[in-house]
VMD Tcl script that draws the C-alpha trace (Angstrom):
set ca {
  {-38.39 70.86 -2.92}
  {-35.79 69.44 -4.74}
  {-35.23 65.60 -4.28}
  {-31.58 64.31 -4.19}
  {-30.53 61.04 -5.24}
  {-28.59 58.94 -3.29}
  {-25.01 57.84 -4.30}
  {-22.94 54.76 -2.88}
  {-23.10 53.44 0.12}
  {-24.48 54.80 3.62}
  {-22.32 54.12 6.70}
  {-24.88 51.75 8.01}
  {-24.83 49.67 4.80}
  {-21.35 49.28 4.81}
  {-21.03 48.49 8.84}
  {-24.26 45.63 8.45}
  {-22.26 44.12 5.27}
  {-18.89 44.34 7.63}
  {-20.32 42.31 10.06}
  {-22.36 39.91 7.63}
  {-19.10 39.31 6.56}
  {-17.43 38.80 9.97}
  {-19.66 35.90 10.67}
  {-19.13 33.90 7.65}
  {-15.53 34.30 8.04}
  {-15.92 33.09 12.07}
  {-18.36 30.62 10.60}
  {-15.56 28.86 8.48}
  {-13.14 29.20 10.82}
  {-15.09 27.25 12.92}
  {-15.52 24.39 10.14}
  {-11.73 24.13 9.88}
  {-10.85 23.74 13.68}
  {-13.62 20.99 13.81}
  {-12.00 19.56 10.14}
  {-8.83 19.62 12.40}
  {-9.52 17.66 15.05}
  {-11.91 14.46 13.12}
  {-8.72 14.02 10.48}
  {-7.13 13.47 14.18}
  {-9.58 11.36 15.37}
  {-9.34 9.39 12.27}
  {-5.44 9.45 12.24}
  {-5.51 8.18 15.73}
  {-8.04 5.39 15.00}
  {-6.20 4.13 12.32}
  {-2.78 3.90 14.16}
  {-4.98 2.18 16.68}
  {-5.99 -0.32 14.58}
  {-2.16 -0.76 12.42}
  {-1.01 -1.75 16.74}
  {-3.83 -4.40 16.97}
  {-2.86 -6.11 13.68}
  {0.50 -5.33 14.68}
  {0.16 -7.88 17.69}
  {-1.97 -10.40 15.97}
  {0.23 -11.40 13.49}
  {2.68 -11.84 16.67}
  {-0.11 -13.88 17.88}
  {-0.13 -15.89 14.67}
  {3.76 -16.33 14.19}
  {3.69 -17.76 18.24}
  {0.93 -19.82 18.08}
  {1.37 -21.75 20.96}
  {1.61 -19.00 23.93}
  {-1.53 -17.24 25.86}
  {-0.40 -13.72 24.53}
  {-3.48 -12.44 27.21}
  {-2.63 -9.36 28.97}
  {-4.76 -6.77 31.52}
  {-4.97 -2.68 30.07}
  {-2.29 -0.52 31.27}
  {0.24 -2.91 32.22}
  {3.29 -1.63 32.32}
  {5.48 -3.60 30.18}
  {7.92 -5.76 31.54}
  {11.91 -5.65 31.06}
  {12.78 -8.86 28.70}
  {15.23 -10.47 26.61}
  {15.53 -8.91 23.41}
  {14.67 -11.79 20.80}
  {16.25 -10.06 17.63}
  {20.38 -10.34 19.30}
  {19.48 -12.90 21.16}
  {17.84 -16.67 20.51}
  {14.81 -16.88 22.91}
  {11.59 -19.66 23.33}
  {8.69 -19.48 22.45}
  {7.28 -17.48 26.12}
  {10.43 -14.69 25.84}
  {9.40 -14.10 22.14}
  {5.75 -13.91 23.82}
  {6.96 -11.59 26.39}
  {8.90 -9.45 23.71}
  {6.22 -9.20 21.26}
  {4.01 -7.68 23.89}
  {6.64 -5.53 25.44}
  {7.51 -4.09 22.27}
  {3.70 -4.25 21.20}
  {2.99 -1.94 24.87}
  {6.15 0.73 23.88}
  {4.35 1.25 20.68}
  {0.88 2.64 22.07}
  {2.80 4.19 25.40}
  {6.64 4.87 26.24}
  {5.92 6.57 29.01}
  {4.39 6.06 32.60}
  {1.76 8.91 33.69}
  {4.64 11.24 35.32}
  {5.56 10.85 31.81}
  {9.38 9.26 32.19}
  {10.03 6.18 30.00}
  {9.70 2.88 30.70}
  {13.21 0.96 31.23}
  {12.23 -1.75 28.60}
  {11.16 0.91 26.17}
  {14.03 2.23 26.45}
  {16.09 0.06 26.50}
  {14.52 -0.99 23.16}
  {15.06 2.42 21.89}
  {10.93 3.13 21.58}
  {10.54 6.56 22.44}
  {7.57 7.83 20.47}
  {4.43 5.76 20.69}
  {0.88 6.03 18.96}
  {-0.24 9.95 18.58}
  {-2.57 10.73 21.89}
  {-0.47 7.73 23.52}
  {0.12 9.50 26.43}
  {-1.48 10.28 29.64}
  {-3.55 13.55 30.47}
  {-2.44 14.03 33.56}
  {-0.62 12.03 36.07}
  {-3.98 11.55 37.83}
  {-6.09 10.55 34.29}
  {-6.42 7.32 32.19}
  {-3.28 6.54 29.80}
  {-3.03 4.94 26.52}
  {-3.08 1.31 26.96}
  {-3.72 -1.97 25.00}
  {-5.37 -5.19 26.77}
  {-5.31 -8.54 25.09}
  {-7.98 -10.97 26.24}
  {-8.45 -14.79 25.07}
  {-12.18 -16.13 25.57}
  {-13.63 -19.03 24.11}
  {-10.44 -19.23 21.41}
  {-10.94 -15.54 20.60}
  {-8.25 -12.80 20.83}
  {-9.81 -9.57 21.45}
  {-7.28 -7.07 21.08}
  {-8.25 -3.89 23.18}
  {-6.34 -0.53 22.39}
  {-7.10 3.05 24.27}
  {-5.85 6.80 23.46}
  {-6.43 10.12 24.62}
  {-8.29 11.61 21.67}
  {-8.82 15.04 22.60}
  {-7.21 17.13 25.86}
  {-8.53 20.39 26.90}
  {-6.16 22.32 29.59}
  {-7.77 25.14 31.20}
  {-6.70 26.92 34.46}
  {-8.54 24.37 36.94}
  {-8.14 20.91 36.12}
  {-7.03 18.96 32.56}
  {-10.25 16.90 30.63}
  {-9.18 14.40 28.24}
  {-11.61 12.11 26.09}
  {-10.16 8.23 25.99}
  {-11.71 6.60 23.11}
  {-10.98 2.72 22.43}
  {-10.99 -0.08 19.53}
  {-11.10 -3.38 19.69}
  {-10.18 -5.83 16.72}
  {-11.23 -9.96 17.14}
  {-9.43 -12.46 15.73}
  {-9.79 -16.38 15.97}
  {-6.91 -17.78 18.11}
  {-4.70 -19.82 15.73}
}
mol new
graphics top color blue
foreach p $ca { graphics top sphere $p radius 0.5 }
foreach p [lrange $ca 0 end-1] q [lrange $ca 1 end] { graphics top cylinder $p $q radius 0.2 }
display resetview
């Protein structure tokens, strides 16, 4: 009997090295969509935290106002203090009008608010919008406890829209400061 030997590959071979392959190319793929959407996570914390510093060294330059405000208040139509000369309260009110336009523009039917506006904020921090009309916006809440600031600021960090209903994650920081 006369023995032959083999040459290249068989069709299986080449199929089970196909798919080996496949899997480490889905594999990576997969490492890169989740690379994606931390250095967005990250990108979004950060801007979080440039707004609270943003507002605390608005605190610090007004000294003398209660700059406290409740989350997702929509911000308030005021005198713009940088045409006009204003006191000490309607620089407090501008600071954190302007301070609100910056993490969210826009109300949860997603027009924009008059002041922000009117201010010419249109963009506000990436994820600073709302999910749906129905789901948690971007906000900011400044509270003043025992002659602490805590300066409170919430995003939509990831949004998932399927065919039923639209998911969003909020995630939040908060940055302390001793009142001046």
């Amino acid at each position: 009997m006369l023995m032959r030997r083999q040459s290249g590959f068989s069709m299986i071979e080449l199929l089970i090295s196909v798919v080996i392959m496949s899997i480490g190319v889905l594999g990576m793929a997969g490492l890169q969509i989740i690379s994606m959407q931390q250095n967005r996570s990250a990108l979004l914390q950060g801007e979080a935290t440039l707004r609270s510093n943003d507002i605390l060294d608005r605190i610090r330059a007004n000294p003398s106002s209660n700059y406290s405000i409740a989350l997702n208040t929509t911000p308030s139509v005021t005198t713009d203090c940088v045409g006009n000369t204003c006191s000490e309260s309607e620089m407090m009110d501008y600071d954190i009008a302007q301070w609100q336009c910056s993490i969210n523009s826009n109300d949860a039917s997603g027009d924009p608010y008059t002041v922000c506006a009117n201010f010419g904020i249109t963009g506000a921090l990436p994820g600073g919008h709302c999910a749906s009309a129905t789901s948690a916006c971007a906000g900011g809440s400044i509270a003043l406890t025992s002659g602490v600031y805590d300066v409170t600021i919430q995003w939509v960090d990831q949004q998932t829209v399927d065919a039923n209903a639209t998911n969003a994650t909020t995630r939040s920081i908060t940055v302390s400061m001793r009142a001046p």
